[in-house]
MIVEXTOR-322282 format. One record per residue (C-alpha): residue number from 1; residue in three letters; x negated, z negated, y negated; chain. Coordinates in steps of 0.05 Angstrom, whole numbers, plus 5000, padded with zeros to 4 digits. Layout:
BEGIN
R   nr  rest    xx    zz    yy  kette
R  NUM   Ala     X     Z     Y      A
...
***
This chain:
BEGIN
R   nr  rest    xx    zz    yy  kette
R    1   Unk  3826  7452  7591      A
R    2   Unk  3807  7417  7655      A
R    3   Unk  3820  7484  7696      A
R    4   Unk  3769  7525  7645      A
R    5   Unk  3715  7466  7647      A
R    6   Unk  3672  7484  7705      A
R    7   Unk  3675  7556  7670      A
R    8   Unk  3648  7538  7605      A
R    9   Unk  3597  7498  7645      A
R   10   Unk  3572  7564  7684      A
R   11   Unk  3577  7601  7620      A
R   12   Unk  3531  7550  7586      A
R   13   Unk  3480  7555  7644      A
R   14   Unk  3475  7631  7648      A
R   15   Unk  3463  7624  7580      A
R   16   Unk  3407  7574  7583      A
R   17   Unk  3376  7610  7638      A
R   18   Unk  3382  7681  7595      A
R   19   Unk  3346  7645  7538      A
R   20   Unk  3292  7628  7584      A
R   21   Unk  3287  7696  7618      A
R   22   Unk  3289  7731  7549      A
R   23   Unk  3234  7688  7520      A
R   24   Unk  3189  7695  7580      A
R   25   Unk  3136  7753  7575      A
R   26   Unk  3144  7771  7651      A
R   27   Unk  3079  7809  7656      A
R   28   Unk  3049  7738  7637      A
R   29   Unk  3083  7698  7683      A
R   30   Unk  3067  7736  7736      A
R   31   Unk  2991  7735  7722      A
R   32   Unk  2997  7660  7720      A
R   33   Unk  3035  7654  7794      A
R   34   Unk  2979  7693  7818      A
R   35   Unk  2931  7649  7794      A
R   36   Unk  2965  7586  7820      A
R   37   Unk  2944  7564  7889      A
R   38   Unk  2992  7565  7944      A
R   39   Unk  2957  7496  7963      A
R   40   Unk  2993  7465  7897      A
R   41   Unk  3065  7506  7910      A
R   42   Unk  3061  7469  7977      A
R   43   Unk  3034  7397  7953      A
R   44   Unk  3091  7403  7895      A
R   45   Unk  3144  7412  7950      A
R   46   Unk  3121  7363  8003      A
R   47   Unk  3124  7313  7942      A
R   48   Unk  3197  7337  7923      A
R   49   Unk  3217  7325  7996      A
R   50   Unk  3177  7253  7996      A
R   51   Unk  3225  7233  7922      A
R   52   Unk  3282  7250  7971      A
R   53   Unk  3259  7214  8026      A
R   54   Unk  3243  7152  7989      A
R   55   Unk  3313  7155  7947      A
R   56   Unk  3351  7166  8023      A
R   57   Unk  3311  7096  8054      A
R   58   Unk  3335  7057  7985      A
R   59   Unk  3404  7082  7998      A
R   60   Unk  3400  7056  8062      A
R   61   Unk  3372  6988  8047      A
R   62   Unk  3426  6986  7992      A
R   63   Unk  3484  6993  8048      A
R   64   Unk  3450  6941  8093      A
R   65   Unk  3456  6882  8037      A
R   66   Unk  3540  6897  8055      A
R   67   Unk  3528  6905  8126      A
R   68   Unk  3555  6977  8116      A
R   69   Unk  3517  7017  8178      A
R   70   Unk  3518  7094  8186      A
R   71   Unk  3481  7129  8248      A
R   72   Unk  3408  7147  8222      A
R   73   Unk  3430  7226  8238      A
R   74   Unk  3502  7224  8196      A
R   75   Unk  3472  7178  8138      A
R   76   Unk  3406  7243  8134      A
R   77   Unk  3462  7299  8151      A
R   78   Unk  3512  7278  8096      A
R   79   Unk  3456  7254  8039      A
R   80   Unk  3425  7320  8055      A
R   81   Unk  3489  7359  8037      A
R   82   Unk  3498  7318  7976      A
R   83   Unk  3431  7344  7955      A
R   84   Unk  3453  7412  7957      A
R   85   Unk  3513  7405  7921      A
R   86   Unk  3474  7381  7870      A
R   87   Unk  3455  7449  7849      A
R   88   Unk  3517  7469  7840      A
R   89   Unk  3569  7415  7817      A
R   90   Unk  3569  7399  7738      A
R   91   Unk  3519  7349  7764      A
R   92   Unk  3480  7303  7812      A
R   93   Unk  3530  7255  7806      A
R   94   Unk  3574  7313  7846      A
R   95   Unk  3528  7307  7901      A
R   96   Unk  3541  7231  7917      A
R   97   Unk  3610  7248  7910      A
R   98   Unk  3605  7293  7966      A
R   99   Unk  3570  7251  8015      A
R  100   Unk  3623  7196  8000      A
R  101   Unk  3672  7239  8017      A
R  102   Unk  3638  7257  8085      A
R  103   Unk  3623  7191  8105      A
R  104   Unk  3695  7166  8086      A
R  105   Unk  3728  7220  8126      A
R  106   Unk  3694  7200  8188      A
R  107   Unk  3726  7127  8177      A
R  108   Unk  3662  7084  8135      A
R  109   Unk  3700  7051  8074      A
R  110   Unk  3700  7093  8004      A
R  111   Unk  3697  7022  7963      A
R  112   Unk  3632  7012  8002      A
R  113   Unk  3606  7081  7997      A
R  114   Unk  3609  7081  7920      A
R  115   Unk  3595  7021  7902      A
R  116   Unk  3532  7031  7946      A
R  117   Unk  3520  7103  7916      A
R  118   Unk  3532  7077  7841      A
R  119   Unk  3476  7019  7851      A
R  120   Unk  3435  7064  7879      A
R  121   Unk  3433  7111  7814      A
R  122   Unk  3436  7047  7769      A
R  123   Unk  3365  7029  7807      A
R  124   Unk  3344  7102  7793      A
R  125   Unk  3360  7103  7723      A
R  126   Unk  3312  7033  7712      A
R  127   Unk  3263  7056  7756      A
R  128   Unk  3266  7128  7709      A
R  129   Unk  3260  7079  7642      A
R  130   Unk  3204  7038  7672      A
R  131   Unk  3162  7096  7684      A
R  132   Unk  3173  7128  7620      A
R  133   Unk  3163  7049  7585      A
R  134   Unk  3102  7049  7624      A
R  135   Unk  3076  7121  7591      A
R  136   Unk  3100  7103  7522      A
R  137   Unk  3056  7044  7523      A
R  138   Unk  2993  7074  7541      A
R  139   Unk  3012  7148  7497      A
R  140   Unk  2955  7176  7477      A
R  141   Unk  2934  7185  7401      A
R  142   Unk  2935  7257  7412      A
R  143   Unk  3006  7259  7423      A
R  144   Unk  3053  7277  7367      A
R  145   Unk  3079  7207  7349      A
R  146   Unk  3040  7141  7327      A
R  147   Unk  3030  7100  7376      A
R  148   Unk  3044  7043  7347      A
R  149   Unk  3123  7070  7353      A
R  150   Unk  3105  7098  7416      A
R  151   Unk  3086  7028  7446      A
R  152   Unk  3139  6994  7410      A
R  153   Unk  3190  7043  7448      A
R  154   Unk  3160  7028  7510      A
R  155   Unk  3165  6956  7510      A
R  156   Unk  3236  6963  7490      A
R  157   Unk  3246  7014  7551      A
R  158   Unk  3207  6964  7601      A
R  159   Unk  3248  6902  7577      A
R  160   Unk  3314  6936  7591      A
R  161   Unk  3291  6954  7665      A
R  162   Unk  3267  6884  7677      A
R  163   Unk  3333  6849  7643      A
R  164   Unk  3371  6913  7686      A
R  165   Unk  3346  6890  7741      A
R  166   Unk  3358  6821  7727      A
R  167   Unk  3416  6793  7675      A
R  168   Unk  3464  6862  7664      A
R  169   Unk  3487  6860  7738      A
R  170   Unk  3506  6789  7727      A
R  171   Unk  3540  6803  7656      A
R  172   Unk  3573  6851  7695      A
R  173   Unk  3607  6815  7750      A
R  174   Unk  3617  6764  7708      A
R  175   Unk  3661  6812  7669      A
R  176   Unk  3691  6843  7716      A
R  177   Unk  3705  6784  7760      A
R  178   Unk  3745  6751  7706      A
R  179   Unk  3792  6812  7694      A
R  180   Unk  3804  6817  7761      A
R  181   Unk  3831  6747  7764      A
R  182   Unk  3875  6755  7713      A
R  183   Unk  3915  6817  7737      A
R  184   Unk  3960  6810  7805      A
R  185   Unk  3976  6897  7801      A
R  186   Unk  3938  6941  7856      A
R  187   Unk  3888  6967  7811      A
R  188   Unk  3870  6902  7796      A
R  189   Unk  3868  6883  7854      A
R  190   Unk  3813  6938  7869      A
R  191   Unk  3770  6906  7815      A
R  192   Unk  3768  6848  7837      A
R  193   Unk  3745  6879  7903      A
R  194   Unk  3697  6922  7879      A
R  195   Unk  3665  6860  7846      A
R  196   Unk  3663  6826  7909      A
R  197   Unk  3628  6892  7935      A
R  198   Unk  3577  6889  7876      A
R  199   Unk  3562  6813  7879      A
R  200   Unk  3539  6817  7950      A
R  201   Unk  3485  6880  7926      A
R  202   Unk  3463  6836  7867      A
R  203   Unk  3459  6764  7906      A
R  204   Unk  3394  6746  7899      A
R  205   Unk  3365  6804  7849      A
R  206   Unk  3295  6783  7882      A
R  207   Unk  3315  6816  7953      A
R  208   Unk  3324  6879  7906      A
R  209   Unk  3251  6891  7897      A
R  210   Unk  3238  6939  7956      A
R  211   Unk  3296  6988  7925      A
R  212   Unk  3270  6981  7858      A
R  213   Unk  3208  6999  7883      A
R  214   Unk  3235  7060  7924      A
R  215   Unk  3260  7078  7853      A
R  216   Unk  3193  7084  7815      A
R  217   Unk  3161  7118  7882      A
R  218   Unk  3211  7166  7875      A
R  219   Unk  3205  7189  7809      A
R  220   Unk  3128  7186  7818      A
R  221   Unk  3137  7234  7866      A
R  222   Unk  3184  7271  7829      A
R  223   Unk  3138  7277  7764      A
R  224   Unk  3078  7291  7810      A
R  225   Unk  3108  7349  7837      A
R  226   Unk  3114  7372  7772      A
R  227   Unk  3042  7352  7759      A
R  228   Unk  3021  7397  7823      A
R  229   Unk  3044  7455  7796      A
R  230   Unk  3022  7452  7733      A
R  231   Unk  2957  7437  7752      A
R  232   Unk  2937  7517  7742      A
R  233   Unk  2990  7536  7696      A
R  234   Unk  2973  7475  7652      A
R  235   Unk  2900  7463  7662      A
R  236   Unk  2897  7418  7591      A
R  237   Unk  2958  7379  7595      A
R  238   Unk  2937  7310  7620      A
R  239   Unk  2980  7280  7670      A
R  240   Unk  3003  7228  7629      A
R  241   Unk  3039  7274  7595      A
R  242   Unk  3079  7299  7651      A
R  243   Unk  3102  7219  7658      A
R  244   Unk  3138  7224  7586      A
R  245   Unk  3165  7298  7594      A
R  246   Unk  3195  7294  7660      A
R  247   Unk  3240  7231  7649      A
R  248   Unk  3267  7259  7588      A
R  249   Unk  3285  7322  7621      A
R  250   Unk  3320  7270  7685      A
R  251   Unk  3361  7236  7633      A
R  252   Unk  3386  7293  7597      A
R  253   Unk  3405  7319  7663      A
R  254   Unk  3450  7264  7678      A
R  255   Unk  3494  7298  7620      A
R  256   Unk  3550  7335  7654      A
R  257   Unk  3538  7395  7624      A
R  258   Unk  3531  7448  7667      A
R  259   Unk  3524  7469  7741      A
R  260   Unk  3478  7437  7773      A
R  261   Unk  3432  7425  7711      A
R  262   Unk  3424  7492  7715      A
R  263   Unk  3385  7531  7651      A
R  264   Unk  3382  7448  7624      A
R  265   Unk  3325  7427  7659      A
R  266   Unk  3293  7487  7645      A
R  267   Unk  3296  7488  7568      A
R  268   Unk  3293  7419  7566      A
R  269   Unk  3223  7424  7607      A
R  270   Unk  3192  7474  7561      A
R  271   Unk  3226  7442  7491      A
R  272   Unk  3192  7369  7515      A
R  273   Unk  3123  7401  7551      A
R  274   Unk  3111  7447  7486      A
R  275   Unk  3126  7384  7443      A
R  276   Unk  3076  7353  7481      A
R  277   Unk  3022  7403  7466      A
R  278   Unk  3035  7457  7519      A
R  279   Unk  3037  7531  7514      A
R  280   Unk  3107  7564  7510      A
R  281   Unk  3097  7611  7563      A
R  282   Unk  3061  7560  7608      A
R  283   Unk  3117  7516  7599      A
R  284   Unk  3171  7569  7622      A
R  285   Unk  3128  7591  7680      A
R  286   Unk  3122  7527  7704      A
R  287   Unk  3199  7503  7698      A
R  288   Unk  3220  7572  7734      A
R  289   Unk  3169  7552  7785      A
R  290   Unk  3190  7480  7790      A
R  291   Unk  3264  7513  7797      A
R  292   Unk  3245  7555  7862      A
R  293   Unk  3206  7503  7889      A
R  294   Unk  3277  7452  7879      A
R  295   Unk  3321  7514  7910      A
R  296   Unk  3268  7514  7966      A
R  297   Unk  3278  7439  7986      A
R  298   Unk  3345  7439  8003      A
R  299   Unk  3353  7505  8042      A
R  300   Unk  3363  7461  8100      A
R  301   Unk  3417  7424  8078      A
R  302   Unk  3466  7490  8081      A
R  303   Unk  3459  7477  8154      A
R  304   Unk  3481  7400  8135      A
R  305   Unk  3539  7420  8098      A
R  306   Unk  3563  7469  8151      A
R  307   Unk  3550  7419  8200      A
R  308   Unk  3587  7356  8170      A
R  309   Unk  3620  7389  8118      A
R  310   Unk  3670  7422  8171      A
R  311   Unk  3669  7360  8213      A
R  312   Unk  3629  7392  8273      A
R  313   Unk  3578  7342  8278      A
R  314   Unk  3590  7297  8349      A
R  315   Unk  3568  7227  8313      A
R  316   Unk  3593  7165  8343      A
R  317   Unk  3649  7138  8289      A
R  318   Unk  3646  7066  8255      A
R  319   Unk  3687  7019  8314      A
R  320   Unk  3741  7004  8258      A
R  321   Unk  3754  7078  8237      A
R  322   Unk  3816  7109  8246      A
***
């Protein structure tokens, strides 16, 4: 079953991505690409590279609270690559994976690595529940949902970032720490570890503001970009709107489901911006568009993977690697 996974997942992509081609009235699509202004393709994907940039430096300030240090041109090189294979592992978590892998081969410690790499997307998951808190709160009538619910929702989704932030880490260690102490194997052993590792990222959750704050940037960003190109192809979709699509479609995208999200994100864009009010072949247009825009950003990063991938890079190692 495990060998015939990553089939069914590139099975259920094509899939995805046929529905969309077969419900998209090309002649239609292309009329609206020529109407959009290269000015917005090129704002969208200067604000893709900025959510990348800001989700690198958090990384970064994330290894520094455990005094884990990687050369400024490795750290870009491998987090680049991860990026890439992004797009075509079952999903972003595949990426990280990668650039653990990288890093550890050159002699930085794995336990470090992902326990780094696993705060990092527990910041960018509050960060993503904030932001859509934050939009629930202020929905507009219009939408299709009372606001009432729609407020009450995004308290809820608010107060579990903030207590994220806060108490779970804690709960967590807590947890953790105590099973740890009660096994003497190896693997628990590694727990207890790996606690250690955690409790020095979450000692004093206050120093954590700058990351959390990357986070939100991030997805801002990330939404905006969005937001640029749909500026044309959505003219009366208000941009509030693109701040409670575009989470949904980054949590169902954590779903290992197929490669690289991958005919996902694109249904789920349309099903969530045609909820919202938008026209169906708008909506398709736009998450094609937002698809060669993401492919675009991270043509690069093939010369990254090459580069670090097959261990040609000529970075100084860590003074303890072997």
């Amino acid at each position: 079953m495990s060998k015939a996974l990553p089939w069914i997942k590139f099975g259920l992509s094509v899939s995805l991505l046929g529905a969309v081609a077969y419900l998209l009235d090309w002649r239609e699509a292309k009329q609206l690409l020529l109407e959009t202004p290269l000015m917005n393709i090129v704002i969208a994907l200067g604000l893709l590279l900025g959510a990348y940039l800001a989700n690198g430096i958090r990384l970064i300030l994330l290894q520094k609270r455990i005094d884990l240090e990687v050369p400024r041109a490795l750290f870009w090189g491998s987090y680049y690559t991860g990026l890439l294979m992004n797009f075509v592992l079952p999903s972003g978590v595949g990426g990280d994976v990668v650039r653990v892998l990288l890093l550890s081969r050159r002699g930085y410690p794995m336990g470090e690595l992902a326990a780094s790499g696993l705060v990092d997307r527990y910041l960018g998951l509050l960060g993503l529940l904030a932001i859509a808190g934050l939009a629930l709160i202020f929905v507009p009538v219009e939408l299709p949902m009372a606001r009432s619910h729609g407020q009450l929702a995004g308290v809820a989704l608010v107060l579990v970032a903030v207590l994220g932030l806060s108490w779970l880490p804690r709960l967590g260690l807590f947890f953790f720490s105590r099973m740890g102490n009660r096994g003497t194997s190896g693997l628990w052993e590694k727990v207890k570890r790996g606690a250690g590792i955690f409790q020095q990222i979450f000692k004093h959750p206050g120093q954590l503001t700058i990351p959390a704050l990357l986070s939100l940037v991030s997805h801002l960003l990330y939404i905006l970009s969005y937001a640029s190109l749909g500026h044309s192809l959505l003219p009366d979709m208000s941009l509030l709107s693109y701040f409670l699509a575009i989470p949904g479609v980054m949590l169902i995208l954590l779903l290992p489901i197929s490669l690289g999200g991958l005919g996902v994100r694109e249904i789920s864009t349309v099903g969530l911006l045609v909820w919202l009010g938008a026209g169906q072949q708008e909506a398709l247009t736009l998450s094609l568009l937002f698809l060669a825009i993401s492919w675009i950003s991270v043509i690069p990063a093939i010369v990254t993977a090459i580069h670090y991938g097959l261990g040609l890079g000529t970075i100084k190692e860590p003074p303890d690697a072997t």
